[in-house]
N, C-alpha and C positions, 0 to 999 in steps of 0.2 A: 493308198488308204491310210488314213491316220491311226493312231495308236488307241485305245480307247483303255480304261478302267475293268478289270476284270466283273465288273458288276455294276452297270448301268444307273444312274440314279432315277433315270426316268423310263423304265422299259415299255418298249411298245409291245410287248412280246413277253410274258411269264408262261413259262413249262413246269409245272410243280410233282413231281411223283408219278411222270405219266407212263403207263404200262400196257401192253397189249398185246395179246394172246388169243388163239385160233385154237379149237378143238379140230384134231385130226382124226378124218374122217378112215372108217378101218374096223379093225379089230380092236377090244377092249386089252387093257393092259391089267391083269390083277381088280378085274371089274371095271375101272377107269378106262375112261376114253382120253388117248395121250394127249397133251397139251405143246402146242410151238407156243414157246414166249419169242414176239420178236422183238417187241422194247420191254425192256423191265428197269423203273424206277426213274424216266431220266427226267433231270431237272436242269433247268439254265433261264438265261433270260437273255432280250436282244435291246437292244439302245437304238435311238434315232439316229439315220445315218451312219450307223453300223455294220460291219458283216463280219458273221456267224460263220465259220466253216467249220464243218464234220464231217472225217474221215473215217476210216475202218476198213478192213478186208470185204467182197462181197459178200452178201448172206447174215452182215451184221445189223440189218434192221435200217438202217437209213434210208432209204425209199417208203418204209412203213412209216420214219418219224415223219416225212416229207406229208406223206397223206392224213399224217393225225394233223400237224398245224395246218394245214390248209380246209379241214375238217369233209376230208371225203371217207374219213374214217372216224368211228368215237371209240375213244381210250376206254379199255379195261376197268383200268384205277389211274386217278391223277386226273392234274385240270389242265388245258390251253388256255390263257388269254390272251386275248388280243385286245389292245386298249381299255383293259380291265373289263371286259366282255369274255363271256364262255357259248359256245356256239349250244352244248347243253340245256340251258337258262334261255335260250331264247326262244320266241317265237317262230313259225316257218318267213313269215316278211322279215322280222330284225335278223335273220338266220343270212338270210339274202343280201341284207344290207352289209350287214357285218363281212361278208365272203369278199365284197368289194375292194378292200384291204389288204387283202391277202390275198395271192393269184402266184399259181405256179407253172417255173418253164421247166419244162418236161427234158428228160435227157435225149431220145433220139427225134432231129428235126423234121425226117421225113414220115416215122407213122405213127406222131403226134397230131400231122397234118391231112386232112379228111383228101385226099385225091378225088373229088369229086367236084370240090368248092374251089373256086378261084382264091388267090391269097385275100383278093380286096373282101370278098364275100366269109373268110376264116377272121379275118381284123374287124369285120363289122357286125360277126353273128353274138357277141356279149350285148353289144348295144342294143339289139332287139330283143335280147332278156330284161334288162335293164335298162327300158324305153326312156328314164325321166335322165338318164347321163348326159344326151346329145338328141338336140330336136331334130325329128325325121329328115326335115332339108339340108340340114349340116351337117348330118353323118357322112357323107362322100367328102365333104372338103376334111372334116376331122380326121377321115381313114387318110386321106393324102397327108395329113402332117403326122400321121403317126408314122408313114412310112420314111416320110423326110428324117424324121427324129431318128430313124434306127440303121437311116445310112442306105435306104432304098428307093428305086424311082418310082415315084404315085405313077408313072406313064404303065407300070407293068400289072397292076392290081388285078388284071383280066388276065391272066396267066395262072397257070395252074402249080400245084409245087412240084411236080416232075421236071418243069421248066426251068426250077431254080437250082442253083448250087447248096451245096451241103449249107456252110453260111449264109447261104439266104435265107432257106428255108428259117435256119434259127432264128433269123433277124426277123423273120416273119411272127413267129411263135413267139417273140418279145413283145413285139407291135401288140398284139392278140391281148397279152398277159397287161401290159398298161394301158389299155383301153378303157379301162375302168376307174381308172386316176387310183391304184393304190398304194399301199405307203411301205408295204412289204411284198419283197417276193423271195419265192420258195424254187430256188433253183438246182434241180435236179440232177447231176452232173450234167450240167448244157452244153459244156466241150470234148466231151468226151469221145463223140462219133465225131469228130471234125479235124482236117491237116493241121499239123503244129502250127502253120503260120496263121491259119481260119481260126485258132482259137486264139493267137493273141490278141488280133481284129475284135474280136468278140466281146471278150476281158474288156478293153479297152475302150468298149464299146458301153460295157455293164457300169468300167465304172465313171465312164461322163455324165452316164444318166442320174447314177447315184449324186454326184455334186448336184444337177443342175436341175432332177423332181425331189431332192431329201428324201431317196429312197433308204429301203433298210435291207441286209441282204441276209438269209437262210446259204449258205452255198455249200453244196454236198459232192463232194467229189473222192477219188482215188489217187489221183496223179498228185502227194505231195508237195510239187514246186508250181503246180497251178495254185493249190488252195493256199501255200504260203503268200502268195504274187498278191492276190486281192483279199485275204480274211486280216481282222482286227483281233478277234479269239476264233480259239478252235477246243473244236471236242472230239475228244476220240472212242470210239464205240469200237468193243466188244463182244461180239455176240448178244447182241440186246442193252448192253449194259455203259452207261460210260465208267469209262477208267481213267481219264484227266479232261482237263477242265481248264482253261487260262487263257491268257495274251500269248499272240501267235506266236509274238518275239520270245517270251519265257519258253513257248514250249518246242518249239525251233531249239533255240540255244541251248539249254538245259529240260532235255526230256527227263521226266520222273519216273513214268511206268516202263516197264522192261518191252514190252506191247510197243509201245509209243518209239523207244529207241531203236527197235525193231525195223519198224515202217520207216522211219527218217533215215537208215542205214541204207533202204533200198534205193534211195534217190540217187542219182546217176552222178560222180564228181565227191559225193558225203562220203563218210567214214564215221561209223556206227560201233561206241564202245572204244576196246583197245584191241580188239582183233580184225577191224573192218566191215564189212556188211554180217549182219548177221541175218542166221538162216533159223527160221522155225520150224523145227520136226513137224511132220501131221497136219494133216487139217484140222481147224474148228470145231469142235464137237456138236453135235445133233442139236439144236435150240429145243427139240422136243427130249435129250435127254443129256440134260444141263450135267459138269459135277458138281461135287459137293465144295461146301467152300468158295476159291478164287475159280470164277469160269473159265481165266485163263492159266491155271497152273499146270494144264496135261501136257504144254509146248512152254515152259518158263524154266529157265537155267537156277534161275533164283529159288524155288520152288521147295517147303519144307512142310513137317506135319502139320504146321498151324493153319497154312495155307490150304489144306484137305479138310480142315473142321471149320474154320470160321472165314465168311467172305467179309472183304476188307470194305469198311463203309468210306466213303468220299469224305477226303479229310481236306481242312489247306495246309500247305506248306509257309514256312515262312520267306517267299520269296514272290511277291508283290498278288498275292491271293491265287496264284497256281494250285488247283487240288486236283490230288489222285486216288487213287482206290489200291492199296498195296502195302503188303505188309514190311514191304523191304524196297521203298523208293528209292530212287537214287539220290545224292546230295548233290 
C-alpha cells in the first residue's frame, strides 16, 4: 500500500461526530434506563484508493462502526457520507443506489454464507436486487468472472460452501461484496477465522483488486501486523471512542497514546516502552457504565487527577498530523 496524507483532499468517505448508543433493556437505574454507548464521537475520513485500518480490544465498538458506514445501522449523533451522500437524506431508491458503493466482507466466511445456496446462486443473488447492474443473460457469464477475478474456478459455482475451504468461502463473500461494482469496502476482520498462510493469500488478494478496481479499503481488524501489512492510516478505538488518529508508519513507529503503545507491545518480535510488552490490569470498563473523564484511565500507568475530571479532546501533534486523545502523549 502506499503512503497516503493523514487527511484526504478528496474523500470518498467523511465520518463527522458519529455516535451510537442502545438502551439496555432491564431494570431502571435512578429512574433511567441504562445506556451502552458503543461509538461515541468518531470522526475521520477515507481517500480514493485508500485503506483505513481500525484496531482496538474486542467490545470496542468496531463491528458497530462497520455497520453504521455501510448503513445497516443509523447513528445516534453524527453524519456518514459517502460521496457527499448521507444514507439519512435520502430517499428509499437513492438509499439503494447509494448502498451499491459501499458493501461489506463480513469476518466469518462460513455463516456469512446461506448453506442452502450454491456459491454461484450467493455471487448472483445482489444482481437480482439490483436488476439494472447486469442483463439477466449475462449474469452467469459475469458470476464466472467474478470468480476468475478472486482466484476461483466458475467450473465450481454449483457447489455448496460446505464444499469449500475456509479461503474459499472468503473468496466467495468477496466475489458477492463486488458484484455490485463498488468503490468502498467495509471489511470486517475477513482474516481472522483463517490459517496464517489462507490470510496472506487473502491480503494479497484484497490488495490486487485494490490496484486493479480503485478500490478504497475500511479494514478492521485485531492481529496488529495484519493491519500494519495493508492500512495506509489507522485508528485506534477505545471503548467507543478514538484515542489516535494518523499514518500507519507515524503510528507504528512512534505511538502517542499509552493505549496504542500497549497494543503494539503485544505483537509478537516488538518491544513496547522500555520495559517490553506491556500488560494492562483489568478489563475494559462497562460501555454502559463509562468513567469519568479519560475512559481509558482505570488501566493507564500514566493516569493522574486531571485525567478523572476532564476527557482529553483529539488534538494533533506536530508530527505529520498524528492526533491523539491524552493528557500525557508520548513525544
Amino acid at each position: 500500500m502506499s503512503g497516503m496524507s493523514s487527511s484526504p483532499a478528496d474523500p470518498v468517505l467523511v465520518v463527522d461526530g458519529v455516535s451510537k448508543e442502545y438502551g439496555v433493556a432491564g431494570r431502571r437505574i435512578a429512574g433511567h434506563r441504562p445506556v451502552l454507548r458503543a461509538v461515541e464521537g468518531a470522526s475521520f475520513t477515507l481517500g480514493v484508493g485508500e485503506t483505513l485500518g481500525i484496531v482496538g480490544e474486542s467490545g470496542c465498538g468496531k463491528s458497530t462502526l462497520a455497520r453504521l458506514l455501510v448503513g445497516l445501522e443509523r447513528p445516534t449523533r453524527g453524519t456518514v457520507q459517502i460521496f457527499g451522500h448521507q444514507f439519512a437524506r435520502l430517499s428509499r431508491t437513492e438509499s439503494r443506489q447509494l448502498r451499491r458503493s459501499i458493501q461489506l466482507v463480513m469476518q466469518d466466511p462460513y455463516t456469512s454464507l446461506d448453506p442452502r445456496m450454491t456459491a454461484g446462486q450467493i455471487v448472483t443473488e445482489p444482481l437480482q436486487v439490483h436488476r439494472d447492474v447486469v442483463a439477466r443473460p449475462d449474469r452467469d457469464r459475469y458470476v464466472g468472472e467474478l470468480f476468475e477475478m478472486v482466484g476461483l474456478n466458475p467450473d465450481h459455482r454449483n457447489r455448496y460452501p460446505h464444499q469449500f475451504s475456509g479461503g474459499q468461502r472468503q473468496r466467495i463473500g468477496i466475489a458477492r461484496a463486488l458484484a455490485l461494482h463498488p468503490k468502498i469496502l467495509v471489511c470486517d476482520e475477513p482474516v481472522s477465522a483463517l490459517d496464517v498462510s489462507v490470510q496472506a493469500q487473502v491480503l494479497n488478494l484484497l490488495s490486487q483488486l485494490q490496484v486493479e478496481l480503485g478500490l478504497s479499503y475500511i479494514f478492521i481488524g485485531h492481529d496488529l501486523s495484519v493491519v500494519r501489512h495493508i492500512s495506509d492510516r489507522l485508528l485506534v478505538l477505545y471503548l467507543g471512542k478514538v484515542v489516535e488518529y494518523g499514518t500507519a508508519a507515524g503510528i507504528y513507529g512512534r505511538p502517542a497514546h499509552p493505549y496504542t503503545e500497549a497494543l503494539l507491545s503485544a505483537i509478537p518480535g516488538k518491544r513496547g516502552g522500555s520495559n517490553g510488552r506491556i500488560v494492562l490490569p483489568g478489563d475494559p470498563p462497562s460501555p454502559t457504565s463509562r468513567p469519568t473523564g479519560c475512559v481509558f484511565r482505570t488501566r493507564c500507568w500514566k493516569a493522574s487527577a486531571i485525567c478523572e475530571e476532564v476527557d482529553p479532546p483529539l488534538i494533533e501533534l506536530h508530527r505529520g498530523g498524528q492526533e491523539v486523545a491524552c493528557h500525557f502523549p508520548n513525544n
